[in-house]
N, C-alpha and C positions, 0 to 999 in steps of 0.2 A: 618891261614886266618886272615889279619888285620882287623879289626872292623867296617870298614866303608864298608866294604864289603858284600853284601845285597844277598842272596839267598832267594827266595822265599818261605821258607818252609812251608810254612801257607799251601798253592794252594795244593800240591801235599798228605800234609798231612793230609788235612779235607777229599779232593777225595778218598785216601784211608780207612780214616777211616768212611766215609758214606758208601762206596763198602763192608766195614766190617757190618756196622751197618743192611744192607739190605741182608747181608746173616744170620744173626741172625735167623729169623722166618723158613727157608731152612734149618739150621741147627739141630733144636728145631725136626723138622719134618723129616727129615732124618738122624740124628745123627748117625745112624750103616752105610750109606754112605761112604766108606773108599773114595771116591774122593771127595763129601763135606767135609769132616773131613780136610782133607788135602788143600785143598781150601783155607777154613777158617784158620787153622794155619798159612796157607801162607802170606792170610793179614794182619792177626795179628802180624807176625813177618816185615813183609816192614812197619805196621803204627806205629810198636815200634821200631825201625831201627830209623824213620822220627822223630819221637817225643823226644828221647835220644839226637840225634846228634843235635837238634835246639840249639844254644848256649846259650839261656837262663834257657832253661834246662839243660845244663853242669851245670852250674854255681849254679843251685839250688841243684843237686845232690851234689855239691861240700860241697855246705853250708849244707843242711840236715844231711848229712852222717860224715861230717867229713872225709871226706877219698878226698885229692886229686887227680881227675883224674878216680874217678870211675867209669865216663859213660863210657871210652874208653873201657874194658871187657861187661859193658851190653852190647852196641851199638852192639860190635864186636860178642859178643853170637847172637845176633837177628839175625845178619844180616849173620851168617852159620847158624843158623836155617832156615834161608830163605833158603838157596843154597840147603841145604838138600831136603827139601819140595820141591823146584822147582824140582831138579833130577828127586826127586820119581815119581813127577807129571807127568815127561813127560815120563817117565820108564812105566808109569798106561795108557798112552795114546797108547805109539806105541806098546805096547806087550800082548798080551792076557792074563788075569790070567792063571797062572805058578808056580810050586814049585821053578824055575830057575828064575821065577821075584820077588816074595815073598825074596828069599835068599838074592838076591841080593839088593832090597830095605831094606832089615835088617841089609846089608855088610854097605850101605851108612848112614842109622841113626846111628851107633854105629860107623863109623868113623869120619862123625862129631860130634857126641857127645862127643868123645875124646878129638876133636879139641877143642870144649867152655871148655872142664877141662882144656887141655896145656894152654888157655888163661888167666883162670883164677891165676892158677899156677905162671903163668912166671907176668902177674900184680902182683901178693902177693912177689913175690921174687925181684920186682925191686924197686929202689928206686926213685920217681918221688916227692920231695915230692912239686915243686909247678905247683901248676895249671895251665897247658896251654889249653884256650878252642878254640884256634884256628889253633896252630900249632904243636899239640902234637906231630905227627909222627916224626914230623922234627927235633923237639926241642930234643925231646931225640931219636933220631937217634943212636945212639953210647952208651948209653947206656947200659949196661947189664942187660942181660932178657927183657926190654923193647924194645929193639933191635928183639929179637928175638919172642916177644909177633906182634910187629906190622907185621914182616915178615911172622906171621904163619898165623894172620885174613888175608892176604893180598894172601900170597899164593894158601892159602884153597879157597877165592872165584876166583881169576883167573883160576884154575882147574878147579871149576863147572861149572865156565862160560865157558870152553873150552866144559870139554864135553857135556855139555849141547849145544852150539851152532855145536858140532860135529854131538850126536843126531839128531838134529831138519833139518839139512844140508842134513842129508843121510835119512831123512822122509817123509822130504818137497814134494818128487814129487810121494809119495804113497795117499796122504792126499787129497782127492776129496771132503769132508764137504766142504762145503763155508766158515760156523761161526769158525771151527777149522783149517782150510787155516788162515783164518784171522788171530788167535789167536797164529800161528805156527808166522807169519810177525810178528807181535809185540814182541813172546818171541828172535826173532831171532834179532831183532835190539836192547832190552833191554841188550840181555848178550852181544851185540856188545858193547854197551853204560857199561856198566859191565867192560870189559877189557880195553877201555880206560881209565877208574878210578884206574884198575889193575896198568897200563904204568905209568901214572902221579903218582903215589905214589912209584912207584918202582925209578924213573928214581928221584926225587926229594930226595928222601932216600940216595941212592948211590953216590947222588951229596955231600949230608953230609960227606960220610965215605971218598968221596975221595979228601974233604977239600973245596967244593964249596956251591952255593949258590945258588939250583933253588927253593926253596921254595914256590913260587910260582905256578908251578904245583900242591902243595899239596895242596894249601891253594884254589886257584883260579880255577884251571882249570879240579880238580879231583871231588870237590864236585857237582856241577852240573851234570856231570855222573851219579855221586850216585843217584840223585834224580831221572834222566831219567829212569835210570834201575827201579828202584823200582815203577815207575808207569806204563813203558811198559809191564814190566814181569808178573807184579799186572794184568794187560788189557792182557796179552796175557792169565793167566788162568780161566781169569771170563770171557771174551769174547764169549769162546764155550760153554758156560754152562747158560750165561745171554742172548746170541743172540737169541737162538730159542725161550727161554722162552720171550723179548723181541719182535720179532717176531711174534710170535701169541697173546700178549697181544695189539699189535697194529692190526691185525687182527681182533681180538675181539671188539678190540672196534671201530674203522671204521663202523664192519659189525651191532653193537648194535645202534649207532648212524643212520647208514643207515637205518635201518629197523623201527626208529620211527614213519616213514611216513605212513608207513604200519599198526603199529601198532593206531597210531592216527586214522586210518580210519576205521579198525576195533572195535574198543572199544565201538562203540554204541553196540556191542551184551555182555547185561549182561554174564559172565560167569557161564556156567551148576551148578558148585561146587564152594564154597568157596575156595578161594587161599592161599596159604601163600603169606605172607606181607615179600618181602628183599627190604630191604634198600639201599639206595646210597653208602653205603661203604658195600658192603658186595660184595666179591670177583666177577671181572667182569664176568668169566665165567657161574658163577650163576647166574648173571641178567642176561647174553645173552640167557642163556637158558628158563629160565623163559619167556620171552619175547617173544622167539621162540613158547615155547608152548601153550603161548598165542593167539598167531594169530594164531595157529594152531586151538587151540579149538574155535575162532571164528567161522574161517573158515568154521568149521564144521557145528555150526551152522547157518552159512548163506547161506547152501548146497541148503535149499528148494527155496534161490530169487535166486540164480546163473541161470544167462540166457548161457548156451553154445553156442547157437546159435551166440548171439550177440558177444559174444568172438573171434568166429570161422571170424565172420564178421569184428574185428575190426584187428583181425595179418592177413587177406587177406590187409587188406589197408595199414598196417603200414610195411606188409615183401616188397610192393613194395617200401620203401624206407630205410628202412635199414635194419641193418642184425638179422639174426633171435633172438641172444639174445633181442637185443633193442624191437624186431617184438612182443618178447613173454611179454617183461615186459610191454610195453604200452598195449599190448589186455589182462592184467590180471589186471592193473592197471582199464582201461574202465567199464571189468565185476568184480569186488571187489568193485568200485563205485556206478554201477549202481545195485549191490547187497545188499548194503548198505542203498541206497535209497530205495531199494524196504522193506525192513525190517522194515525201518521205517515209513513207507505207510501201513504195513501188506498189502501186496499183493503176494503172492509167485508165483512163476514163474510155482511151481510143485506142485502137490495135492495130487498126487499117491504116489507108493510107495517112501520111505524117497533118497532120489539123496543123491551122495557125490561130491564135488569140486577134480577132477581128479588130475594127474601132470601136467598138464597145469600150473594150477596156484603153485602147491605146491613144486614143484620142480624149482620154480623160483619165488620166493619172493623176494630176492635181487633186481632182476630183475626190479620187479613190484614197489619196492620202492623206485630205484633209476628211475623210468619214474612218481612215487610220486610227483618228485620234480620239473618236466616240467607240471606245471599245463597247461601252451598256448598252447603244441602240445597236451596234452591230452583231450585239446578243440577241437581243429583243428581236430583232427581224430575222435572225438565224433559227429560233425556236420557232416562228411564225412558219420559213420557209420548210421544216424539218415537219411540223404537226401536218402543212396543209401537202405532202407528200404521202405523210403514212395514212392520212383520209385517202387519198388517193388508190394509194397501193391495195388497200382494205375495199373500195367502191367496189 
């Protein structure tokens, strides 16, 4: 690769290594996980891949070590660690645990583990001795043992990439998840982007042996490959595993946020019991819940001002215009209001024995708190329900 030649390695390899960073706490907590396990080795292996091959990282390996040319066996280990880990990963998806998938994910660690020894090997046995950090492959092409070092990284991931996009090909139309469809697209276009990197190193190689000059494949047109693969195939196996968890963390909090309004309007009734106190940073499904069971325990105690009557009076006015979820959160919203009002008046609606607030209201809070946020119509229907009363009272 000439030096004026700029691949973006930064981009690809901070997103990797934050994708690493936010599996950390996942890890910590499921570590007997054999699919996190393998996950996380995966990204570890694409953001050590990314971080070797930067060329100023060549270049400090060169310097530190004293050995020129040493990143070319790390890089090359990483990055059949990856091929390994990906295999297994999709071998862990399409097959039910199996003494016949166990075997068989033991047959592929221990033939790539093979492969990073041959690489190691045939590096120790060639003679490189000066530093090329941008057209290694090229440069020693012809080479002995280093010929055959770059031939073996290069072989070994065009295979995985094979059967790996073989796998995924003959899966694809079993595969009904949405997040792991998705994540099947991504690993399918990453090993595509895989075997391009394959071609251009192959075909730039060969040009050497057979006295020419396409270098440029290897240098220019192979490494961006590299980089695509390692962030699609990265995204094809955090995709099923961060989507749903994604997923319902936008859920949760949509529905925490929604429900403030609700929560605002209840919070005039002191709570029965002392609460625990969570925090803003303490995991959202515990504030959602807490919140939850806060308006619940209001609720409860605002069972004695709930007027049902007026309830019943205000989703007759609101179902004749829209439909019954809207119908139910404006007549819960109206009586949680004028409940709240009454409470703080002490006037209770009930004397006798203690009332409970029914599913009317309790089974549609959402409801109630997204018609929270229409204060005008929840006027308008408040004057509707208050006019078609005093006709009443007057009949």
């Amino acid at each position: 690769m000439s030096p004026d030649f700029h691949i973006p390695y930064v981009i690809p390899t901070v997103l990797l290594a934050v994708a690493l960073f936010l599996k950390g706490p996942t890890l910590l907590r499921a570590w007997k996980d054999p699919d996190v396990r393998a996950t996380t080795i995966l990204l570890a292996c694409a953001t050590a891949v990314l971080v070797v091959i930067t060329p100023v990282n060549i270049h400090r390996l060169n310097v530190w070590t004293g050995i020129p040319n040493i990143a070319a066996p790390w890089a090359y280990s990483f990055l059949t660690a990856f091929c390994a880990t990906g295999l297994t990963m999709i071998m862990r998806w399409r097959e039910p645990p199996s003494e016949r998938r166990r075997r068989r994910m033991i047959a592929v660690y221990w033939i790539y583990a093979g492969i990073i020894a041959a690489l190691w090997v045939t590096f120790l046995l060639a003679h490189v001795p000066e530093p090329r950090i941008y057209d290694l492959d090229t440069y020693y092409a012809s080479t002995p043992w280093m010929r055959e070092h770059t031939l073996l990284y290069v072989l070994a991931h065009m295979v995985s990439s094979l059967i790996a996009a073989y796998m995924l090909w003959k899966w694809f139309p079993q595969v009904t998840h949405r997040w792991l469809k998705g994540g099947v697209v991504f690993l399918q276009l990453g090993y595509a982007s895989g075997l391009l990197f394959d071609v251009a190193k192959l075909l730039a190689v060969s040009a050497r042996w057979a006295g020419n000059d396409l270098d440029w494949l290897s240098t220019k047109v192979a490494p961006p490959f590299a980089l695509l693969e390692a962030i699609l195939v990265a995204l094809g196996f955090i995709v099923p595993q961060a989507g749903p968890a994604l997923q319902k963390w936008t859920t949760d909090q949509a529905t925490y946020l929604r429900l403030r309004s609700l929560w605002r309007t209840v919070r005039i009734v002191g709570p029965a019991a002392a609460t625990a106190r969570i925090g803003f940073l303490a995991p959202l499904d515990l504030r959602l819940m807490q919140r939850e069971q806060r308006i619940h325990d209001a609720l409860r105690l605002l069972a004695p001002y709930y007027d049902s009557a007026a309830y019943r009076a205000a989703y007759t006015a609101a179902s004749a215009e829209y439909n019954e979820p809207t119908a139910r959160g404006i007549a819960g919203a109206l009586a949680v209001q004028a409940a709240t009002d009454a409470y703080r008046d002490k006037t209770p609606v009930h004397t006798g024995e203690q009332p409970q607030i029914g599913p009317d209201v309790t089974d549609h809070l959402n409801a109630i708190a997204r018609a929270l946020y229409r204060p005008r119509t929840l006027d308008r229907f408040r004057g509707q329900v208050t006019r078609t009363e005093s006709v009443n009272s007057h009949a």
